[in-house]
C-alpha atoms as one frame of an Amber mdcrd trajectory, in Angstrom:
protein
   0.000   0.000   0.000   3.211   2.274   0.922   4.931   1.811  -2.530   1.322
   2.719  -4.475   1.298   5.964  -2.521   4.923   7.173  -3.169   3.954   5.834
  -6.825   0.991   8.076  -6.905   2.463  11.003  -5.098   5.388  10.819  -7.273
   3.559  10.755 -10.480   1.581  13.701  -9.321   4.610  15.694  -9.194   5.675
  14.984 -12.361   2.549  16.019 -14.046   2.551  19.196 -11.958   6.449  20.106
 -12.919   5.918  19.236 -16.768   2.668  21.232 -16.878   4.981  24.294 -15.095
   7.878  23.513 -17.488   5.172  24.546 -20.483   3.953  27.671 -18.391   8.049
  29.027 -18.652   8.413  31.291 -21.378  11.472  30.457 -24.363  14.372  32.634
 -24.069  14.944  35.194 -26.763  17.289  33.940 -29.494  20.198  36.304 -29.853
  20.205  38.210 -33.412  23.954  40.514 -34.560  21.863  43.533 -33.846  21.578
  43.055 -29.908  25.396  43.649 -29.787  26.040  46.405 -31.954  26.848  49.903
 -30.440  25.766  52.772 -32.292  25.931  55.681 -30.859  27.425  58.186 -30.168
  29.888  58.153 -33.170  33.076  57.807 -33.136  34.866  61.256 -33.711  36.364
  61.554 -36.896  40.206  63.270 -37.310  42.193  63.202 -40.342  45.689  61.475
 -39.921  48.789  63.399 -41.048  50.210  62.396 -44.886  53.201  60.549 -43.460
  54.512  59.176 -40.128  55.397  61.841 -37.944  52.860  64.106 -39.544  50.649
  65.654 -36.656  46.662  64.588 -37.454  44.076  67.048 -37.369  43.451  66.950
 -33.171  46.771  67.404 -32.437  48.361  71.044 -30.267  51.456  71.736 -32.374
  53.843  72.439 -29.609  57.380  72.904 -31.685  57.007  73.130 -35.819  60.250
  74.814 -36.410  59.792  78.095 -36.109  58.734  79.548 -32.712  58.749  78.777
 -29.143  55.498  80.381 -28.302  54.131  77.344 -27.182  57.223  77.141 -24.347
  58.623  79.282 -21.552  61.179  78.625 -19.368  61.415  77.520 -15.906  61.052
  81.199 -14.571  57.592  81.270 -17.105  59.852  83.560 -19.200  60.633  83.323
 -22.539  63.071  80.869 -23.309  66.808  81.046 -24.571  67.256  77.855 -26.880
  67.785  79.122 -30.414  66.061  77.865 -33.222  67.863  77.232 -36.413  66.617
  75.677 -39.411  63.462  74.345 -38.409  65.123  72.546 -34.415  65.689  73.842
 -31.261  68.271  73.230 -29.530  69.568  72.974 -26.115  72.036  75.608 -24.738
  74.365  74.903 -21.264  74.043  77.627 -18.434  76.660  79.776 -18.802  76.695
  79.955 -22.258  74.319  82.675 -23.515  72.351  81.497 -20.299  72.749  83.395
 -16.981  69.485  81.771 -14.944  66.743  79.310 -15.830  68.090  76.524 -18.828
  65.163  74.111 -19.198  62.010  74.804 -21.163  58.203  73.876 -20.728  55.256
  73.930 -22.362  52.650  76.840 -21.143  49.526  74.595 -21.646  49.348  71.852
 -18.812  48.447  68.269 -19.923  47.682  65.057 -18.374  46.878  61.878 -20.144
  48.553  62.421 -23.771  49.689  60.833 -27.116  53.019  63.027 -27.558  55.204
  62.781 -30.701  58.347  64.233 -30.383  61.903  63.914 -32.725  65.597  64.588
 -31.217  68.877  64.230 -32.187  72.315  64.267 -30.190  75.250  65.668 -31.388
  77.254  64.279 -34.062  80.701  65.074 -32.321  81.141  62.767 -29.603  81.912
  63.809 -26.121  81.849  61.582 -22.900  80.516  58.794 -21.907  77.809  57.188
 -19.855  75.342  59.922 -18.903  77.760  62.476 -20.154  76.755  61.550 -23.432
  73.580  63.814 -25.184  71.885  63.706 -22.039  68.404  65.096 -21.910  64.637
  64.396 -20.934  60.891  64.294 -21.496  59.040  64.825 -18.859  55.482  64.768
 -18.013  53.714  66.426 -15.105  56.082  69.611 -14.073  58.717  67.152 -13.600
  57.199  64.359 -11.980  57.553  61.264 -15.060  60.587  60.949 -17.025  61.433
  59.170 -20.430  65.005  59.314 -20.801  67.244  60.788 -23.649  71.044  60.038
 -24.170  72.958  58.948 -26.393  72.788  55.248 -26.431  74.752  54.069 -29.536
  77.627  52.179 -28.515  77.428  53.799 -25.362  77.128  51.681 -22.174  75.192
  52.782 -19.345  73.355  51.588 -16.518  70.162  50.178 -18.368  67.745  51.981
 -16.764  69.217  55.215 -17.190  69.723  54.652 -20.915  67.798  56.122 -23.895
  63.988  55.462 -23.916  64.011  54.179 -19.964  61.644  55.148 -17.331  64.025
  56.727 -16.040  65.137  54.538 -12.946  62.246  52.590 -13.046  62.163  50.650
 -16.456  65.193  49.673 -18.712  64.052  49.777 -22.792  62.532  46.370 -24.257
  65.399  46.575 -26.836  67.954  49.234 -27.871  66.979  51.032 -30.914  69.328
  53.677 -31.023  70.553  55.287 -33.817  73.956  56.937 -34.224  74.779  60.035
 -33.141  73.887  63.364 -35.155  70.819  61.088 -36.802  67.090  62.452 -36.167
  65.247  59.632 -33.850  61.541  59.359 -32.586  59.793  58.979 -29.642  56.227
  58.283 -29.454  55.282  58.426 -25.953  51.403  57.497 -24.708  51.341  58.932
 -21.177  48.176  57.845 -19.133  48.214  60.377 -16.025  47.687  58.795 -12.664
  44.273  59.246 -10.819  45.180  59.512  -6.876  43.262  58.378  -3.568  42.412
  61.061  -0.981  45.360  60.083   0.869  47.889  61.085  -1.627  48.613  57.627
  -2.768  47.911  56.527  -6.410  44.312  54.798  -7.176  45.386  53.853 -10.490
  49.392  54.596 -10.914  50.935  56.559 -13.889  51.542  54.099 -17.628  53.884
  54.759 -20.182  53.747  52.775 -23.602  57.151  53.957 -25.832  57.800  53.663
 -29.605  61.225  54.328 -30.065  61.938  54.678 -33.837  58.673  52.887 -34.702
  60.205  50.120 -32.068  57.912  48.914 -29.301  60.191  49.494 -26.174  57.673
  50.388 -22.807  54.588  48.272 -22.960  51.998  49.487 -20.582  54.795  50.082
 -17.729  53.062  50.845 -14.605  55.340  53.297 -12.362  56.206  53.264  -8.728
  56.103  56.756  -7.867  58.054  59.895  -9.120  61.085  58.977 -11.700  63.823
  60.138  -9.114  67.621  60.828  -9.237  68.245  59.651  -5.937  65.593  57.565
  -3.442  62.942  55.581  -3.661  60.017  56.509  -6.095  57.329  54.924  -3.489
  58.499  57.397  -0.776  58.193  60.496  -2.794  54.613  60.223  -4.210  52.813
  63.614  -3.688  49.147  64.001  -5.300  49.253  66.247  -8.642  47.047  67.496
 -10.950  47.917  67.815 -14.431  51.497  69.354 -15.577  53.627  71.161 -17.930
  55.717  68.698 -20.391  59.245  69.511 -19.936  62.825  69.691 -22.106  65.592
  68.745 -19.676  68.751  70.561 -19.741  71.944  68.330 -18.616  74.116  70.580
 -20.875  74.488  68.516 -24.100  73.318  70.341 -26.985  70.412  67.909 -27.655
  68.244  69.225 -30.616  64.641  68.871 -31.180  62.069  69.350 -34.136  58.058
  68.232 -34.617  56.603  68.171 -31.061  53.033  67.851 -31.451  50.454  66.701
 -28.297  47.016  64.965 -28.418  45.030  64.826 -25.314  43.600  61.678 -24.499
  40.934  60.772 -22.160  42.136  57.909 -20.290
C-alpha cells in the first residue's frame, strides 16, 4: 500500500512540474543587432600624410619656427635658439645666466606626444655624459630618458627610452649620433586616492623609432635621481611637459600633443 502511494504522489509531481515547465516562457534567441553599439559616433580626425605628420586633433607644440608654445622655468621666454626648423639645447653659462630648461605653457595630463631629437654628431663623454636630456610629463614628476645610447654603455635603466630609474628599454633602438630619432610616448596620467597615494598609478607605452620598447609600464612613484620613487609620491594634478637641460646640446624638431581621455 506504501509503494502505491509514493507511486501516486510521485507521479503527481511529475505532471505538476511538466505542466509548469510549459507555463516558462522560451528565451529570446540572440540576433547581430543586440550587440552592436551605435551611438554616439566615433569622432572623426584626419591622420597626417606621413609618419610623424601631426593629425588634425593634435596642439602643435614645436614646428620649427617659434617657441610660443614654451617658456622657461622662470615662465619667461626661453633662450634655446632655433635654427633651421630645431631647437636646440644651450648649457648655463653659455648665452644662459638663470633658468636653462624649457616647458610647455599649456598643462596636460593623459597624452599621445610625438616628439623627434637628435644628439650631437661630435662625440663627447661617456655614460650619462653623453647627449643627455629628458621628457618629462607632469612639471617634472615622469621621465622618459634621452642620451645617447649608440655604442654607449650605461646603466640600463638610465639609458635612452628608460623610465628613467624605473624601467630599462625592451630593446635598444638607437641610432647613431647626429641622426634624427623618434619617440612616441602614450602617457596615461595617474588618478590619486584622498590620501595622496595613487588609485590607479601613472603608464607609459614607448615607440622608439617605430620600435615597441615600454609596454603598458606601470610606475612606482616619481622617476627620481636619488631615493625611492614609493616614498616620494605627492598628489598632482595635471602638468607642464618639460625639455631637460643636462648641458648637451640635444636638438629637437616636430613636437606635437594629443590629449587623451584615459
Amino acid at each position: 500500500m506504501l509503494n502505491k502511494i509514493i507511486i501516486l504522489q510521485a507521479l503527481f509531481f511529475f505532471f505538476v512540474l511538466s505542466s509548469k515547465a510549459q507555463e516558462i516562457p522560451k528565451l529570446m534567441e540572440m540576433e547581430h543587432e543586440m550587440t552592436e553599439v551605435w551611438e554616439p559616433e566615433v569622432k572623426v580626425i584626419t591622420p597626417g600624410d606621413k609618419y610623424g605628420d601631426a593629425p588634425s586633433d593634435a596642439i602643435i607644440l614645436f614646428d620649427g619656427t617659434n617657441l610660443d608654445e614654451w617658456v622657461n622655468e622662470n615662465d619667461s621666454l626661453p633662450q634655446w635658439p632655433v635654427k633651421k626648423g630645431a631647437v636646440t639645447v644651450v648649457k648655463r653659462g653659455k648665452g644662459i645666466k638663470g633658468p636653462a630648461l624649457i616647458k610647455t605653457k599649456r598643462k596636460f595630463g593623459s597624452v599621445q606626444l610625438h616628439i623627434e631629437w637628435r644628439t650631437p654628431a661630435k662625440v663627447n663623454g661617456d655614460s650619462q655624459k653623453r647627449g643627455n636630456s629628458g621628457v618629462i610629463f607632469c612639471d617634472g614628476q615622469y621621465e622618459v630618458q634621452i642620451l645617447d645610447s649608440y655604442n654607449n654603455r650605461t646603466y640600463k635603466n638610465g639609458q635612452a627610452a628608460s623610465i628613467y630609474k624605473q624601467y630599462a628599454p625592451l630593446v635598444n633602438a638607437c641610432k647613431g649620433p647626429g641622426e634624427w630619432q623618434t619617440y612616441d610616448i602614450i602617457f596615461k596620467a595617474p588618478h590619486f586616492k584622498e590620501d595622496g597615494n595613487y588609485l590607479v598609478p601613472p603608464v607609459f607605452t614607448v615607440l622608439h623609432n617605430g620600435v615597441l620598447v615600454q609596454h603598458a609600464v606601470k610606475l612606482r612613484g616619481p622617476c627620481v635621481f636619488v631615493g625611492i620613487p614609493e616614498y616620494q609620491i605627492k598628489k598632482h594634478d595635471k602638468g607642464s611637459i618639460i625639455l631637460q637641460n643636462h648641458g648637451k646640446p640635444v636638438s629637437y624638431r616636430n613636437v606635437w600633443v594629443r590629449e587623451l581621455t584615459l
